[in-house]
LUMLO-617670 format. One record per atom (N, C-alpha, C): residue in one letter; residue number from 1; x, y, z; chain; atom name. Coordinates in steps of 0.001 Angstrom, whole numbers. Layout:
! LUMLO-617670
<r "a",NUM,<X,Y,Z>,"A","CA">
...
! end
This chain:
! LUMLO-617670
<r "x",1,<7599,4722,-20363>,"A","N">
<r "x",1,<8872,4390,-19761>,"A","CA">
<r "x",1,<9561,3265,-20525>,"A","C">
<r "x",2,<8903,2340,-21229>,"A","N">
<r "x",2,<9165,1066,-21706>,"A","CA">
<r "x",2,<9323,1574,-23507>,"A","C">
<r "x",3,<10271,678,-23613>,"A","N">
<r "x",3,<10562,775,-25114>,"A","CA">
<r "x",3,<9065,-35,-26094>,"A","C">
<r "x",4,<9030,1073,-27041>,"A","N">
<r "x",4,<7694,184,-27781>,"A","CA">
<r "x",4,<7673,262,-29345>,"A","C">
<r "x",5,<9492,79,-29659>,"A","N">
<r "x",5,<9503,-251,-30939>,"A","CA">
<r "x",5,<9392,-1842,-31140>,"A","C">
<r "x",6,<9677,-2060,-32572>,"A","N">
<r "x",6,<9597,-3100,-33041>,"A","CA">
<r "x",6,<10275,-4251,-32920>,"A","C">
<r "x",7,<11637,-3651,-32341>,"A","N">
<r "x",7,<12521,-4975,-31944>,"A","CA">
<r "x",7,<12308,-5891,-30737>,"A","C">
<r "x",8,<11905,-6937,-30751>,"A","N">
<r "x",8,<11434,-7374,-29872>,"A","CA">
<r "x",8,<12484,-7574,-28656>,"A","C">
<r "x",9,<13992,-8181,-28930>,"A","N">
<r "x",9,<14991,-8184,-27862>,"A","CA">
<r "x",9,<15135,-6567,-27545>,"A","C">
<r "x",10,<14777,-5192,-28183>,"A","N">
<r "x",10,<15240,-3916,-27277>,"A","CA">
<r "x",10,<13992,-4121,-26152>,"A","C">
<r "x",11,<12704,-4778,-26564>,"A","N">
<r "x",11,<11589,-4569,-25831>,"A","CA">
<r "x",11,<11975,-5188,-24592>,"A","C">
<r "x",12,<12654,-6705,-24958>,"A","N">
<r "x",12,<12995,-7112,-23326>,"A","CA">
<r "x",12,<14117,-6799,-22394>,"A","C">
<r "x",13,<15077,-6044,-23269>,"A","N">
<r "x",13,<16349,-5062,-22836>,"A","CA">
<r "x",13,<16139,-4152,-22186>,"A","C">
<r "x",14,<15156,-3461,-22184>,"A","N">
<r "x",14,<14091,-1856,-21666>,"A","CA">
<r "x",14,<13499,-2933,-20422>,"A","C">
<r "x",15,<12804,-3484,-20320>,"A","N">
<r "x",15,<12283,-4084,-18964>,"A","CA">
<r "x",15,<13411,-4640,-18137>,"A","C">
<r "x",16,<14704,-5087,-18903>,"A","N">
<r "x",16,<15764,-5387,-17593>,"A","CA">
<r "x",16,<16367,-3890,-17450>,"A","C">
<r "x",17,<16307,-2664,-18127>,"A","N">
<r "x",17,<16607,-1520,-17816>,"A","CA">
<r "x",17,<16010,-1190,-16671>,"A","C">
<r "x",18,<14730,-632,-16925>,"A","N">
<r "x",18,<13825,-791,-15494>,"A","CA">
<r "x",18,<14396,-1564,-14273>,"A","C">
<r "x",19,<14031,-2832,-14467>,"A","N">
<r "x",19,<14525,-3853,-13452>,"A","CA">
<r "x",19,<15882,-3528,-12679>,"A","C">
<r "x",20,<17006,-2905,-13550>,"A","N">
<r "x",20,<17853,-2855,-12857>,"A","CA">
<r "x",20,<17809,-1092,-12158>,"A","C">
<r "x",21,<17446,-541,-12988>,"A","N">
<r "x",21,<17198,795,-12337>,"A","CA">
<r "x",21,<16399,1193,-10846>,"A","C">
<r "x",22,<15377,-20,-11088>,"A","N">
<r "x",22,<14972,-71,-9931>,"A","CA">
<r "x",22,<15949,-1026,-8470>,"A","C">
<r "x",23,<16622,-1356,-8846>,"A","N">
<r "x",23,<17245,-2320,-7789>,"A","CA">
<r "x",23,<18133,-1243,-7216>,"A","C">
<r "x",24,<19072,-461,-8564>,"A","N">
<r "x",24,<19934,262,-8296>,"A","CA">
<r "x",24,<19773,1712,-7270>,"A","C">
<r "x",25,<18180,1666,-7218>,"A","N">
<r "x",25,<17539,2423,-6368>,"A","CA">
<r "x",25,<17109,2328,-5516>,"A","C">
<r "x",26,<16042,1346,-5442>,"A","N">
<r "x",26,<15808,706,-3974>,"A","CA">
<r "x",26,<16181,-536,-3211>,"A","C">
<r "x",27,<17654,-1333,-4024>,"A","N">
<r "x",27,<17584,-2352,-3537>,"A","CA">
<r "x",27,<18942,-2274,-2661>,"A","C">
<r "x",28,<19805,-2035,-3926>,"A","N">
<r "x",28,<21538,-1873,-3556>,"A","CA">
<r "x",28,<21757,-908,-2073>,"A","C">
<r "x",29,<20755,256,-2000>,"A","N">
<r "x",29,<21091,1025,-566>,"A","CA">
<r "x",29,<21197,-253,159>,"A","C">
<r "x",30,<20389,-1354,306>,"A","N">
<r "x",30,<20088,-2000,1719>,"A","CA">
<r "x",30,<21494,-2980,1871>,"A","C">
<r "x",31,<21717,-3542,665>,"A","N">
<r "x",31,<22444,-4354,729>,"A","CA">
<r "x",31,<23427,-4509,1974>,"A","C">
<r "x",32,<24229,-2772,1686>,"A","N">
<r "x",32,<25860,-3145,2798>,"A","CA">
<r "x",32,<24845,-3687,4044>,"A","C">
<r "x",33,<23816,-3184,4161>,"A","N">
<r "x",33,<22931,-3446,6194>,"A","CA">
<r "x",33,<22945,-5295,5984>,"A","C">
<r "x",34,<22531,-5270,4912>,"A","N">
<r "x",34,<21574,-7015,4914>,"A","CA">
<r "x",34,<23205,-7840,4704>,"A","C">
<r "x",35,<23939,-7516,3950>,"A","N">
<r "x",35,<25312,-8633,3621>,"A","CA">
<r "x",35,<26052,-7692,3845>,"A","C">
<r "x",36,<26500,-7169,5213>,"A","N">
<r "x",36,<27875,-6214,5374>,"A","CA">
<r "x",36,<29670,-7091,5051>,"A","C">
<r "x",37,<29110,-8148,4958>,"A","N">
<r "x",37,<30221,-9119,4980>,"A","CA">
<r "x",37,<30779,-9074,3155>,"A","C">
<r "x",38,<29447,-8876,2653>,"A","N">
<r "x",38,<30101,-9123,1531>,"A","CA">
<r "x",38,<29598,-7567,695>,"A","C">
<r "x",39,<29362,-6553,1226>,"A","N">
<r "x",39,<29101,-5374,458>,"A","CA">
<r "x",39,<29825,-4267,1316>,"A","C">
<r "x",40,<30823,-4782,2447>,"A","N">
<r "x",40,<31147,-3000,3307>,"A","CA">
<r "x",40,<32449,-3155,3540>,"A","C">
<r "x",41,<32782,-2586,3485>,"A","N">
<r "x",41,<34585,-2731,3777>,"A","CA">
<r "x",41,<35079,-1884,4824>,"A","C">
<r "x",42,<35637,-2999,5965>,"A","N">
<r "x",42,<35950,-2858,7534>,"A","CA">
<r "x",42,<37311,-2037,7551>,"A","C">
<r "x",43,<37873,-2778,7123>,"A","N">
<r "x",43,<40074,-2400,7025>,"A","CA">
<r "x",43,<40026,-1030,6170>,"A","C">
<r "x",44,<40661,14,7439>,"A","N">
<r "x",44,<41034,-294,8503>,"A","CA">
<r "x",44,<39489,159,9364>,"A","C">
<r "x",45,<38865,802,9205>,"A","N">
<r "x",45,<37295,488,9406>,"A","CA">
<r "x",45,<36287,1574,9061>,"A","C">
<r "x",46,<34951,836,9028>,"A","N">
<r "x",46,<34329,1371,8221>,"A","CA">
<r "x",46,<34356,3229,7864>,"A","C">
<r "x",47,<33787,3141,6574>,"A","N">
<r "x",47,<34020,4146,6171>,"A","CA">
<r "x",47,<32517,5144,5577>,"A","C">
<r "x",48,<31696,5106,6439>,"A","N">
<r "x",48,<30210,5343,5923>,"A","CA">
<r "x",48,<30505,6538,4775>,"A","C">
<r "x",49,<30945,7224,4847>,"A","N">
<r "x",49,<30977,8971,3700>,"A","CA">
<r "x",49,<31096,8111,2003>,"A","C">
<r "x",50,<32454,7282,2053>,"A","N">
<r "x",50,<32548,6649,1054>,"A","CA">
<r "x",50,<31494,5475,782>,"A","C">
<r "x",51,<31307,5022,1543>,"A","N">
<r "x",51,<29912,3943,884>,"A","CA">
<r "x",51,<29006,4881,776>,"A","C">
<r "x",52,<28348,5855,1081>,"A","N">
<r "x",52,<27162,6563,1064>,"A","CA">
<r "x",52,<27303,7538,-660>,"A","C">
<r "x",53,<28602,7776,-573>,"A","N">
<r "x",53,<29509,8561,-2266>,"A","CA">
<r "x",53,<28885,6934,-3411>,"A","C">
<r "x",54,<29251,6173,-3040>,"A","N">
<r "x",54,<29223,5130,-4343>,"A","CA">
<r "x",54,<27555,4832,-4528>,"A","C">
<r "x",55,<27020,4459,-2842>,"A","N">
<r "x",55,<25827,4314,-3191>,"A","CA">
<r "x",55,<24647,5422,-4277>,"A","C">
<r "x",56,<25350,6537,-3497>,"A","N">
<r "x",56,<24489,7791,-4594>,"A","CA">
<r "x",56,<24757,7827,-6167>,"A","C">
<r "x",57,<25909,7117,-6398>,"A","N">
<r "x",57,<26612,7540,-7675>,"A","CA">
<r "x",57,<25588,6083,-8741>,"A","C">
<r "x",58,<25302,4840,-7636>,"A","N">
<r "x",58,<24678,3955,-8397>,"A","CA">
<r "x",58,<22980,4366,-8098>,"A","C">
<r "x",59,<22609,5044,-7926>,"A","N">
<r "x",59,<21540,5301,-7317>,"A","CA">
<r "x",59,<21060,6080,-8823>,"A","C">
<r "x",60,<22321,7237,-9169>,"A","N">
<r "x",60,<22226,8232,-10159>,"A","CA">
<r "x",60,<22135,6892,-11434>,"A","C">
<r "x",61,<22725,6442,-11512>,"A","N">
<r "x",61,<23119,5038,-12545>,"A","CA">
<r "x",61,<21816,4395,-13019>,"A","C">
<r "x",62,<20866,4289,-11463>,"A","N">
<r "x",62,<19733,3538,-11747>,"A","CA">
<r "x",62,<18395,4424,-12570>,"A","C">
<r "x",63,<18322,6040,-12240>,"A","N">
<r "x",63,<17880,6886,-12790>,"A","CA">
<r "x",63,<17792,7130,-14401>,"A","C">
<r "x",64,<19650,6709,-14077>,"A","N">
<r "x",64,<20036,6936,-15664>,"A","CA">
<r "x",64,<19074,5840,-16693>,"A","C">
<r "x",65,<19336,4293,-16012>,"A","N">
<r "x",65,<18384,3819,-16559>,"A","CA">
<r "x",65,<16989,3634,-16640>,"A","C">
<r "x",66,<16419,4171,-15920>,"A","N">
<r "x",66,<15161,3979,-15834>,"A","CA">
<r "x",66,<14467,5173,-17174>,"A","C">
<r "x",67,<15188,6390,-16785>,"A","N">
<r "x",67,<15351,7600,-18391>,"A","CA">
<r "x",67,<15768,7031,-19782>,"A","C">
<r "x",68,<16560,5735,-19659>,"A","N">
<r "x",68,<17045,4901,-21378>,"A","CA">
<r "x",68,<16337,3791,-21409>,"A","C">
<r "x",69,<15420,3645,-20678>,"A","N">
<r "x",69,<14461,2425,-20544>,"A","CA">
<r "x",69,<13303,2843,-22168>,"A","C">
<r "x",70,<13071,3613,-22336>,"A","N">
<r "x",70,<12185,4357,-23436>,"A","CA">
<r "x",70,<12585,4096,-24672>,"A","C">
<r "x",71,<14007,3821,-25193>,"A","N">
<r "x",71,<14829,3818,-26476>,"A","CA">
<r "x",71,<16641,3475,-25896>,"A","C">
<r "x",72,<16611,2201,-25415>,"A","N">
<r "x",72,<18050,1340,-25117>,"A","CA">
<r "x",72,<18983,1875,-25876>,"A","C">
<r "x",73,<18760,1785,-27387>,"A","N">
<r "x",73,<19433,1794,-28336>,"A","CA">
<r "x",73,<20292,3104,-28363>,"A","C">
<r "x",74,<19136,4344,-28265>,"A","N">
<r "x",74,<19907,5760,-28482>,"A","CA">
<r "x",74,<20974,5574,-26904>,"A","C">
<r "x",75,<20116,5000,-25808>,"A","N">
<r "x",75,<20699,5379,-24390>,"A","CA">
<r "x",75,<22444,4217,-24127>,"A","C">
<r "x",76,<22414,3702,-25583>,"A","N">
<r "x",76,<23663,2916,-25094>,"A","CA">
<r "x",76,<25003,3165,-24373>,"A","C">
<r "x",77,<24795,4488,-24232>,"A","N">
<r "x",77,<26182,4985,-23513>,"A","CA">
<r "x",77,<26364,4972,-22182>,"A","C">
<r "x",78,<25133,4670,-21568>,"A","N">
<r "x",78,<24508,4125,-20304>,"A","CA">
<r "x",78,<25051,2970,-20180>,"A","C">
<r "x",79,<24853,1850,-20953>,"A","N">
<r "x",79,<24950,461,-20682>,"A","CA">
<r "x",79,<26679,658,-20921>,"A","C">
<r "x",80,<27687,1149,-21765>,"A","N">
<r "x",80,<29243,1638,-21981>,"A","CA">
<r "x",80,<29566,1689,-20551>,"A","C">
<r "x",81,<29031,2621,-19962>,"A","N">
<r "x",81,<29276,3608,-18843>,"A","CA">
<r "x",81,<29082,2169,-18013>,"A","C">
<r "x",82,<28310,1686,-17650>,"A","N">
<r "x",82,<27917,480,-16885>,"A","CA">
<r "x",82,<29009,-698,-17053>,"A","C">
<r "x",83,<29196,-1140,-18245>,"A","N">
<r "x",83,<30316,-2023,-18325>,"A","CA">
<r "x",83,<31743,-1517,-18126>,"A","C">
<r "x",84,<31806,272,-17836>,"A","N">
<r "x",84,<33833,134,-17892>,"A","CA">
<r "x",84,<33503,156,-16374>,"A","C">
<r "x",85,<32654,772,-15902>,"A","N">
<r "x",85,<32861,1507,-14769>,"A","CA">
<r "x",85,<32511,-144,-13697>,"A","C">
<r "x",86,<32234,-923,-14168>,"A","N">
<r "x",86,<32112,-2141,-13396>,"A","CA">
<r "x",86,<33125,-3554,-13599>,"A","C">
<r "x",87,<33581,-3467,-14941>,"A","N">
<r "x",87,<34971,-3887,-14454>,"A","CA">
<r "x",87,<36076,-3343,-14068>,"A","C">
<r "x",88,<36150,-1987,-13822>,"A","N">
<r "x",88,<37283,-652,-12994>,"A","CA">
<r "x",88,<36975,-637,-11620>,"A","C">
<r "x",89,<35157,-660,-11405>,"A","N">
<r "x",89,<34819,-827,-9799>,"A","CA">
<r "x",89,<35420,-2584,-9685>,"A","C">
<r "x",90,<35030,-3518,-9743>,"A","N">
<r "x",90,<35569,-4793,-9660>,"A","CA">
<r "x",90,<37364,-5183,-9456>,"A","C">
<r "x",91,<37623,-4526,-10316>,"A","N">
<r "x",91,<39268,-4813,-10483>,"A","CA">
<r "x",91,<39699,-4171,-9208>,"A","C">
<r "x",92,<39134,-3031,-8968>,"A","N">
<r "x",92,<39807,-2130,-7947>,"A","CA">
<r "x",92,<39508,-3106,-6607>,"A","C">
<r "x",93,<38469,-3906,-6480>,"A","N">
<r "x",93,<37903,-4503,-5046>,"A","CA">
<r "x",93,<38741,-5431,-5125>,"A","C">
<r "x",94,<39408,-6448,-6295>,"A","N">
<r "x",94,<39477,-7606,-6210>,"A","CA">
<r "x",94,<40733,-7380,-5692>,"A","C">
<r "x",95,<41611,-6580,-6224>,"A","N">
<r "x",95,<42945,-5909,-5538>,"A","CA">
<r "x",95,<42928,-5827,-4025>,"A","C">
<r "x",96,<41833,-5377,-3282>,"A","N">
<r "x",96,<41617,-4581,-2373>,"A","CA">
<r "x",96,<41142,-6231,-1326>,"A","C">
<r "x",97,<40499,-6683,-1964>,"A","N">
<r "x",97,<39565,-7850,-1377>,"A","CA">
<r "x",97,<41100,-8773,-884>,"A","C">
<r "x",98,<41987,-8976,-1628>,"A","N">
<r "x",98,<43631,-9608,-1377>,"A","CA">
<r "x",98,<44128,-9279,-812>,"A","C">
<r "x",99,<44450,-7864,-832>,"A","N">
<r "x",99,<45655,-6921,-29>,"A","CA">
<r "x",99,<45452,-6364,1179>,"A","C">
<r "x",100,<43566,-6470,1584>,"A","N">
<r "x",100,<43503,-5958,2901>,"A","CA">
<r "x",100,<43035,-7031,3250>,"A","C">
<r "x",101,<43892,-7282,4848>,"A","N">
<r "x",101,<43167,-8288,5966>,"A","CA">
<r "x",101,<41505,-8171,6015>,"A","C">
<r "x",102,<40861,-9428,6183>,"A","N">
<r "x",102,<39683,-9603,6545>,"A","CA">
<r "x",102,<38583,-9511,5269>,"A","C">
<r "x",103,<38994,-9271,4279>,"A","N">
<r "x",103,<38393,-8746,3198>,"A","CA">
<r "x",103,<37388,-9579,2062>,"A","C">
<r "x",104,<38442,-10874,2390>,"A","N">
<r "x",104,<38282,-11672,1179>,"A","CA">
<r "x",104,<36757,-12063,739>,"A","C">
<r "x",105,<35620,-12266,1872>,"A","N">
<r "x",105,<34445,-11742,1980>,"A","CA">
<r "x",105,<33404,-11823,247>,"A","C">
<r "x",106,<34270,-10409,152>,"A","N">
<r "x",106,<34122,-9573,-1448>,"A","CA">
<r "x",106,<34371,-10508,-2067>,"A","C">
<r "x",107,<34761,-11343,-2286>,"A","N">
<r "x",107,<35394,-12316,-3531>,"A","CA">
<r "x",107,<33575,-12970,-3610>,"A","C">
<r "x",108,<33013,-13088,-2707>,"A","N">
<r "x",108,<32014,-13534,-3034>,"A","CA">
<r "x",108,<30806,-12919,-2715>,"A","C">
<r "x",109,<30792,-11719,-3150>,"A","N">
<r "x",109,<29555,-10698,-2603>,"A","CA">
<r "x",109,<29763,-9681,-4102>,"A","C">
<r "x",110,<30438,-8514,-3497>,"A","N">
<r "x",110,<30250,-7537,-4593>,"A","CA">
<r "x",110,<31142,-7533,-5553>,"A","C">
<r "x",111,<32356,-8591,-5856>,"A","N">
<r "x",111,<33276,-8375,-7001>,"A","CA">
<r "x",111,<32740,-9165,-8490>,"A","C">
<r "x",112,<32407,-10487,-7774>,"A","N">
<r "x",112,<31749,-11496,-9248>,"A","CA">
<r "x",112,<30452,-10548,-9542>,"A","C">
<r "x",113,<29661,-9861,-8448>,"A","N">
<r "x",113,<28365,-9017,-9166>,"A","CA">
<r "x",113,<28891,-8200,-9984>,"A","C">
<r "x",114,<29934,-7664,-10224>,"A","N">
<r "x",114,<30313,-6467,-10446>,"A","CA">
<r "x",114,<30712,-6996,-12274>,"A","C">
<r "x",115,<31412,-8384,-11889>,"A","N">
<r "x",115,<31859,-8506,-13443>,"A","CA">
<r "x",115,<31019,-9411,-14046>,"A","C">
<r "x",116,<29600,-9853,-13490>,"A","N">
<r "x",116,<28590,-10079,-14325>,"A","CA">
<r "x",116,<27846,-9539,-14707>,"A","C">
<r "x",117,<27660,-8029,-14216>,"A","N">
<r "x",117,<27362,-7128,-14902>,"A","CA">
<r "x",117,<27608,-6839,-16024>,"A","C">
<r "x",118,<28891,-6856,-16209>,"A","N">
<r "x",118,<29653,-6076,-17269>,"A","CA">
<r "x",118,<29663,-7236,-18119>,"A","C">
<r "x",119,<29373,-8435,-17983>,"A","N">
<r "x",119,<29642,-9013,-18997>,"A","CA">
<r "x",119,<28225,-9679,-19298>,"A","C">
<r "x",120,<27431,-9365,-18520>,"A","N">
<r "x",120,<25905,-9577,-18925>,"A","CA">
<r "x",120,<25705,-8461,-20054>,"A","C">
<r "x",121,<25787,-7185,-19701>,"A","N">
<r "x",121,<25799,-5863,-20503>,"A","CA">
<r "x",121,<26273,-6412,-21462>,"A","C">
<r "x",122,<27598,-6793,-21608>,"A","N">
<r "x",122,<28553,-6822,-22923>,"A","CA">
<r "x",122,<27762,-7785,-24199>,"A","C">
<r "x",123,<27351,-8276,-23278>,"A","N">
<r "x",123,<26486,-9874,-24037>,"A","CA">
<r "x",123,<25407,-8958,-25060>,"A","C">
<r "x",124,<24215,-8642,-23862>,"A","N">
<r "x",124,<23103,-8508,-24339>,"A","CA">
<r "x",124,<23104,-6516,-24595>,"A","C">
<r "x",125,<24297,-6133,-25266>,"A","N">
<r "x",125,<24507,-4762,-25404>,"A","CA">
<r "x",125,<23243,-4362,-26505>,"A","C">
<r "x",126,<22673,-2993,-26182>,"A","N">
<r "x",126,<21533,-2584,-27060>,"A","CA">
<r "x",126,<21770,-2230,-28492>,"A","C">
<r "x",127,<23330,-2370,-28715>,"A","N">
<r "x",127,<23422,-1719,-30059>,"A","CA">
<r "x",127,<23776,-2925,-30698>,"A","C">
<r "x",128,<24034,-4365,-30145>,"A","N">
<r "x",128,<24000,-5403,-30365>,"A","CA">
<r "x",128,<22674,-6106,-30809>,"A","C">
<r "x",129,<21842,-5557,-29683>,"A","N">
<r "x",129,<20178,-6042,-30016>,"A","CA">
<r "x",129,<19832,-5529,-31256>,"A","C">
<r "x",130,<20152,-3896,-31610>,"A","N">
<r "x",130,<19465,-2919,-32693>,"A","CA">
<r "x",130,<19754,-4116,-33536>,"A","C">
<r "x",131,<21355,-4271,-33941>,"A","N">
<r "x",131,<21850,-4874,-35446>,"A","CA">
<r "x",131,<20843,-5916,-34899>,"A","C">
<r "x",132,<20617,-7160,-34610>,"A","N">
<r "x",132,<20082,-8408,-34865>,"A","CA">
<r "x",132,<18789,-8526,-35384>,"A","C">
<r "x",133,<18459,-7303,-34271>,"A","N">
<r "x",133,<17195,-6758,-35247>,"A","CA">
<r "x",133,<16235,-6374,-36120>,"A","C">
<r "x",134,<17589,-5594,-36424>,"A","N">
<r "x",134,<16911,-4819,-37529>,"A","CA">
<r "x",134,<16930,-5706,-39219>,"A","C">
! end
Protein backbone atom coordinates (compact mmCIF):
# COMPACT_ATOMS: atom_id res chain seq x y z
CA UNK A 1 0.00 0.00 0.00
CA UNK A 2 2.96 2.29 0.97
CA UNK A 3 5.32 3.76 -1.46
CA UNK A 4 8.83 1.93 -1.32
CA UNK A 5 10.90 3.81 -3.69
CA UNK A 6 13.84 5.67 -3.05
CA UNK A 7 12.69 9.08 -2.46
CA UNK A 8 12.50 9.50 0.86
CA UNK A 9 9.89 12.74 0.97
CA UNK A 10 7.41 10.41 -1.68
CA UNK A 11 7.91 7.77 1.26
CA UNK A 12 6.49 10.27 3.80
CA UNK A 13 3.91 11.75 1.19
CA UNK A 14 2.37 7.98 0.73
CA UNK A 15 1.87 7.69 4.63
CA UNK A 16 0.03 11.20 4.74
CA UNK A 17 -1.85 9.62 1.62
CA UNK A 18 -3.00 6.82 3.75
CA UNK A 19 -3.55 9.08 6.69
CA UNK A 20 -5.73 11.15 4.86
CA UNK A 21 -7.55 8.45 3.00
CA UNK A 22 -8.26 7.04 5.99
CA UNK A 23 -9.85 10.08 7.73
CA UNK A 24 -11.61 10.77 4.48
CA UNK A 25 -13.24 7.46 5.24
CA UNK A 26 -13.75 6.95 8.58
CA UNK A 27 -13.40 10.16 10.09
CA UNK A 28 -15.10 13.07 7.97
CA UNK A 29 -18.65 10.85 7.96
CA UNK A 30 -18.76 11.70 11.79
CA UNK A 31 -17.80 15.04 11.73
CA UNK A 32 -21.31 16.98 10.58
CA UNK A 33 -22.81 14.61 14.10
CA UNK A 34 -19.66 15.68 16.37
CA UNK A 35 -19.30 19.72 15.01
CA UNK A 36 -22.78 20.28 13.25
CA UNK A 37 -22.04 23.90 13.91
CA UNK A 38 -19.20 23.98 11.95
CA UNK A 39 -19.64 21.03 9.25
CA UNK A 40 -23.78 21.14 8.39
CA UNK A 41 -25.58 23.74 6.93
CA UNK A 42 -29.08 24.72 8.60
CA UNK A 43 -30.44 27.81 6.13
CA UNK A 44 -32.94 27.27 5.14
CA UNK A 45 -32.61 23.74 6.83
CA UNK A 46 -30.93 20.89 6.88
CA UNK A 47 -30.39 19.12 3.96
CA UNK A 48 -29.29 15.35 4.73
CA UNK A 49 -29.41 13.95 0.64
CA UNK A 50 -26.82 16.72 -0.06
CA UNK A 51 -24.47 16.19 2.86
CA UNK A 52 -24.75 12.42 2.44
CA UNK A 53 -23.84 13.32 -1.91
CA UNK A 54 -20.51 15.21 -0.69
CA UNK A 55 -19.79 12.88 2.07
CA UNK A 56 -19.71 9.83 -0.48
CA UNK A 57 -17.91 11.86 -3.08
CA UNK A 58 -14.98 12.44 -0.21
CA UNK A 59 -15.27 9.06 0.93
CA UNK A 60 -14.55 8.04 -3.01
CA UNK A 61 -11.52 10.76 -2.66
CA UNK A 62 -10.21 8.86 0.35
CA UNK A 63 -10.17 5.45 -1.68
CA UNK A 64 -8.68 7.31 -4.37
CA UNK A 65 -5.93 7.85 -2.04
CA UNK A 66 -5.37 5.12 -0.27
CA UNK A 67 -5.00 3.28 -4.29
CA UNK A 68 -2.01 6.39 -4.98
CA UNK A 69 -0.60 5.71 -1.66
CA UNK A 70 1.74 2.89 -3.62
CA UNK A 71 3.44 5.50 -6.23
CA UNK A 72 2.24 9.48 -5.23
CA UNK A 73 4.11 10.50 -8.04
CA UNK A 74 2.27 8.56 -11.01
CA UNK A 75 -1.17 9.21 -8.72
CA UNK A 76 -0.61 13.09 -8.81
CA UNK A 77 -3.77 13.83 -10.42
CA UNK A 78 -5.35 12.82 -7.21
CA UNK A 79 -3.57 15.34 -5.16
CA UNK A 80 -4.67 18.19 -8.65
CA UNK A 81 -8.11 16.90 -8.16
CA UNK A 82 -7.77 17.53 -4.30
CA UNK A 83 -6.39 21.01 -4.54
CA UNK A 84 -9.04 22.57 -7.33
CA UNK A 85 -11.82 20.81 -5.98
CA UNK A 86 -11.01 22.28 -2.39
CA UNK A 87 -10.45 25.67 -3.12
CA UNK A 88 -13.96 25.56 -5.49
CA UNK A 89 -15.53 23.51 -2.39
CA UNK A 90 -14.15 26.44 0.02
CA UNK A 91 -14.87 29.48 -2.12
CA UNK A 92 -18.33 28.21 -2.69
CA UNK A 93 -18.90 27.91 1.47
CA UNK A 94 -17.16 31.07 2.17
CA UNK A 95 -19.78 32.84 -0.15
CA UNK A 96 -22.43 30.82 1.40
CA UNK A 97 -21.00 31.03 5.12
CA UNK A 98 -21.74 35.35 4.46
CA UNK A 99 -24.81 35.34 2.53
CA UNK A 100 -26.80 32.88 4.56
CA UNK A 101 -28.11 33.82 8.08
CA UNK A 102 -26.67 31.74 10.88
CA UNK A 103 -23.85 30.37 8.92
CA UNK A 104 -20.86 32.10 9.77
CA UNK A 105 -20.03 29.00 12.02
CA UNK A 106 -18.11 27.65 8.70
CA UNK A 107 -15.67 30.39 8.75
CA UNK A 108 -14.25 28.35 11.39
CA UNK A 109 -14.94 24.68 10.84
CA UNK A 110 -15.01 23.49 7.24
CA UNK A 111 -13.83 26.55 5.03
CA UNK A 112 -10.03 27.26 6.50
CA UNK A 113 -9.93 23.07 6.41
CA UNK A 114 -10.77 23.21 3.07
CA UNK A 115 -8.02 25.81 1.99
CA UNK A 116 -5.36 24.14 4.01
CA UNK A 117 -5.75 21.45 2.24
CA UNK A 118 -5.18 22.80 -0.89
CA UNK A 119 -2.45 24.61 0.09
CA UNK A 120 -0.85 21.92 2.20
CA UNK A 121 -1.20 19.73 -1.18
CA UNK A 122 0.15 22.65 -3.19
CA UNK A 123 3.21 22.83 -0.85
CA UNK A 124 4.12 19.31 -0.42
CA UNK A 125 2.77 18.30 -4.20
CA UNK A 126 4.25 14.70 -5.29
CA UNK A 127 5.58 15.87 -8.48
CA UNK A 128 7.26 18.52 -6.44
CA UNK A 129 8.71 15.79 -4.08
CA UNK A 130 9.75 13.52 -7.43
CA UNK A 131 11.95 16.73 -8.80
CA UNK A 132 13.74 17.35 -5.28
CA UNK A 133 14.40 14.07 -5.31
CA UNK A 134 15.48 12.82 -7.82
Amino acid sequence: MLYKGDNAALRRFSVVMVLFGLVFIFVLPFAPEVLPDQFRWFHPMVNLADEHMILAMYMALGICFLMGARDPARASIIIDYTIISSILHGAVMFYHAFALEGEMAHMWGDVPLLFVIAVGFMIYHPRRLARIGA
